[in-house]
C-alpha positions as CSV (number, residue, x, y, z in Angstrom):
1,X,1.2,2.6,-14.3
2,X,-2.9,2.5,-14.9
3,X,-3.1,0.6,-12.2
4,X,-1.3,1.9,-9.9
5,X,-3.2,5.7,-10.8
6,X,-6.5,3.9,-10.9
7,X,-5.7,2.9,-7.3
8,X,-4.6,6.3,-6.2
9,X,-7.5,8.3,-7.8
10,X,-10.0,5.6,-6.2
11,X,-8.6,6.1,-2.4
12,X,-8.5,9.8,-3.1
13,X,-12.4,9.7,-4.4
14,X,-13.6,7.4,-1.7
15,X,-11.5,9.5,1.2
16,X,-13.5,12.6,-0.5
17,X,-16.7,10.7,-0.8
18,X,-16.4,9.8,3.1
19,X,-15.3,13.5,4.2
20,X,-17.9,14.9,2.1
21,X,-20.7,12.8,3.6
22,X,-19.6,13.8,7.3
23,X,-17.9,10.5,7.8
24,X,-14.8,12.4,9.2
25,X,-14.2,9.1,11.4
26,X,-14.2,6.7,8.1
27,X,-12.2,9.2,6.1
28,X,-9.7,9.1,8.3
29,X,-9.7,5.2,8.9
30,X,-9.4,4.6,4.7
31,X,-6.4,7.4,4.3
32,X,-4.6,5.6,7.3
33,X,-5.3,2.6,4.8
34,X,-3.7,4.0,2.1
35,X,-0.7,5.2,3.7
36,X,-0.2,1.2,4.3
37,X,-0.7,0.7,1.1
38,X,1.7,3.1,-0.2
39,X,4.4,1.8,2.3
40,X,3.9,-2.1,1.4
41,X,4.6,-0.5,-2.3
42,X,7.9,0.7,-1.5
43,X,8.8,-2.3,0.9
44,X,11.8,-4.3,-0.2
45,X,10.5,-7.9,-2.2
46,X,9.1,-8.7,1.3
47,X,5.4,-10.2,0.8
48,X,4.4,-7.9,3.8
49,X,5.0,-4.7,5.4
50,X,4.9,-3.1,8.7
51,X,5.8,0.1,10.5
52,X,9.0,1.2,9.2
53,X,7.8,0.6,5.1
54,X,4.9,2.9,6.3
55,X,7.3,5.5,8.0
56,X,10.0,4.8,5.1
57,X,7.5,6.0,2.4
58,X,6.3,9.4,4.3
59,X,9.6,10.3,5.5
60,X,10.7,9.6,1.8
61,X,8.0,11.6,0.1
62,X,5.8,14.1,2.2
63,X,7.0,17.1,4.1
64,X,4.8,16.7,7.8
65,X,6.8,20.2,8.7
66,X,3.6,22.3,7.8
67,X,1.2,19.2,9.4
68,X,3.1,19.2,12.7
69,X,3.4,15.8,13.0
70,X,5.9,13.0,12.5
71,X,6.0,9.4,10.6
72,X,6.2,8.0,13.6
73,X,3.2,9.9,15.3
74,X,0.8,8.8,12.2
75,X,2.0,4.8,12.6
76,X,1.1,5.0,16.2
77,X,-2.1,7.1,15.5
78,X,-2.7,4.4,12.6
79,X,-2.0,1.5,15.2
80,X,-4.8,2.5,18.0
81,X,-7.2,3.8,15.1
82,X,-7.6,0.9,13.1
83,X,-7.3,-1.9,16.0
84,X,-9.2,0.0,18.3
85,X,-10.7,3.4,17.4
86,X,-8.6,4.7,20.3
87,X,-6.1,7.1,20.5
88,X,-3.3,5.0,21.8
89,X,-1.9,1.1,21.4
90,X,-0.1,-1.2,23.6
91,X,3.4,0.5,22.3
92,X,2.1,3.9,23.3
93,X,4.5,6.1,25.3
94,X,3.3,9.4,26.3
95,X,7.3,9.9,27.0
96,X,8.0,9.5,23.6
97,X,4.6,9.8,21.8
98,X,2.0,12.1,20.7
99,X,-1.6,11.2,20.3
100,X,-2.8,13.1,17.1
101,X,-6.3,14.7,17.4
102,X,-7.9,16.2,14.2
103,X,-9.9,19.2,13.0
104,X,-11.3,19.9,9.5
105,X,-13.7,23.0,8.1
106,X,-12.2,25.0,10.6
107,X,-9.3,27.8,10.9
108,X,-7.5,27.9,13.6
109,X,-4.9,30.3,15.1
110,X,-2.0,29.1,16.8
111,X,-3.2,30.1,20.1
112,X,-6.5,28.4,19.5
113,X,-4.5,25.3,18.6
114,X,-2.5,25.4,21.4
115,X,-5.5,25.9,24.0
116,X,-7.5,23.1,21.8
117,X,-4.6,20.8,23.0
118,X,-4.5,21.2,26.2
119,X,-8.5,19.8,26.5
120,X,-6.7,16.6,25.5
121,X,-4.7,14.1,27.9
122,X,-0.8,15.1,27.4
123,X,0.5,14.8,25.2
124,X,-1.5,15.7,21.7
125,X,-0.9,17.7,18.7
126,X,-3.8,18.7,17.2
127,X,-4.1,18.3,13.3
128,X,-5.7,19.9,10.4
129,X,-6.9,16.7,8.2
130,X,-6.8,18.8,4.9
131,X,-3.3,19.9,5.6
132,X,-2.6,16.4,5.8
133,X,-4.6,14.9,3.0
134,X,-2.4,17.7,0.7
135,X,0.8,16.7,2.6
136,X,0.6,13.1,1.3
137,X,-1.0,13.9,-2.1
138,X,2.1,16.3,-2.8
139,X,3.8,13.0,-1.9
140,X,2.4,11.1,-4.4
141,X,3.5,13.7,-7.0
142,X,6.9,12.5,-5.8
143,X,6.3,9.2,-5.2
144,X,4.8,9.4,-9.0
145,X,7.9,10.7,-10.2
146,X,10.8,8.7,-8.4
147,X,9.0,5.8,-9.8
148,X,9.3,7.2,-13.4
149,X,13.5,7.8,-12.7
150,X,14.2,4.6,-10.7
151,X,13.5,1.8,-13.7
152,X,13.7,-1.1,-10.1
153,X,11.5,0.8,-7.9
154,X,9.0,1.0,-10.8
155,X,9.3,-2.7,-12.0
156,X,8.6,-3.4,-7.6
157,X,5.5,-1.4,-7.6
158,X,3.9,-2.4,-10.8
159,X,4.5,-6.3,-9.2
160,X,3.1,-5.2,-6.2
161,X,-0.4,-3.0,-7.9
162,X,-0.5,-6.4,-9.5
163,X,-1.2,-8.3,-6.6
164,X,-3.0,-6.0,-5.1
165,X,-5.6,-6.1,-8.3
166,X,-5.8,-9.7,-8.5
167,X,-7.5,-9.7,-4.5
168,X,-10.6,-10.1,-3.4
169,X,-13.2,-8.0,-5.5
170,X,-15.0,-9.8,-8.2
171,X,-16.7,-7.2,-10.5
172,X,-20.3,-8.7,-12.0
C-alpha cells in the first residue's frame, strides 16, 4: 500500500505544484494522467487500459453530480487534451458530446456560468477545476477503502503499483 500512497500523494503534490505556479494548462494535462493511471489500476489482468477502465474507475468512485460533468465528457476532454491540446478528437460528436472548458480562483454564479458557455462553440460545460480535483480526491478515499475490503482488487493494484515502480526513473 506504500506504494500505491506514495504514488497518489506525488500526483497530488505535483498537480498542486503546477496550479500553484500558474501552470493551469500542465495541471490539468498531469491530473488527466492520473485519472489513466487510476483506471489502468482497476482494469481487469489486461497489461493495458483504455477508455472504459478510465470511465469504469470514475463512475465507480467519484460523484461528477456537483462538477457537472460526465466520465465520458472527461475521456473525450482527456483524448483531444493530451494528443492535441485541443478541445475535441477525431471521435468528437457535438450531438453527443460536450467540450469541457475550465475556471479556477474564481466564483461563479449560475447565470455567469451559463453566459460564460455560450462564448464557447456549442456545446461546452464550463468547469470549476478545484471542484473537480476534490471530486476525484474524495474518490480516492473510496477507491482507498474498496481496496482494503476486496482482498483481489487489492492483490491487482499492488501488481499493478509494482510495475508501475519498476519503469523508467532511475534515482542517483
Amino acid at each position: 500500500m506504500d506504494k500505491l500512497r506514495e504514488m497518489i500523494d506525488s500526483f497530488n503534490k505535483s498537480i498542486t505544484v503546477l496550479n500553484q505556479s500558474g501552470y493551469d494548462k500542465q495541471s490539468l494535462l498531469l491530473f488527466l494522467t492520473y485519472l489513466d493511471q487510476l483506471g489502468w489500476l482497476i482494469s481487469p489482468k489486461n497489461e493495458f487500459s483504455g477508455g472504459s477502465d478510465f470511465k469504469k474507475w470514475i463512475d465507480t468512485y467519484c460523484d461528477l453530480t456537483k462538477v457537472g460533468c460526465t466520465s465520458t465528457d472527461l475521456w473525450n476532454t482527456r483524448c483531444s487534451f493530451l494528443h492535441m491540446g485541443t478541445a475535441e478528437h477525431k471521435n468528437f460528436n457535438s450531438e453527443k458530446h460536450f467540450r469541457l472548458a475550465f475556471y479556477q480562483n474564481i466564483s461563479l454564479s449560475d447565470q455567469e456560468i451559463s453566459s460564460e458557455e455560450k462564448k464557447y462553440p456549442r456545446p461546452t460545460k464550463l468547469i470549476n477545476t478545484f471542484a473537480l480535483y476534490n471530486c476525484v480526491n474524495n474518490g480516492i478515499d473510496s477507491f482507498l477503502q474498496a481496496i482494503e475490503l476486496n482482498a483481489t482488487l487489492k492483490s491487482s493494484v499492488l501488481d499493478k503499483c509494482e510495475k508501475m515502480n519498476d519503469s523508467y526513473v532511475l534515482n542517483r
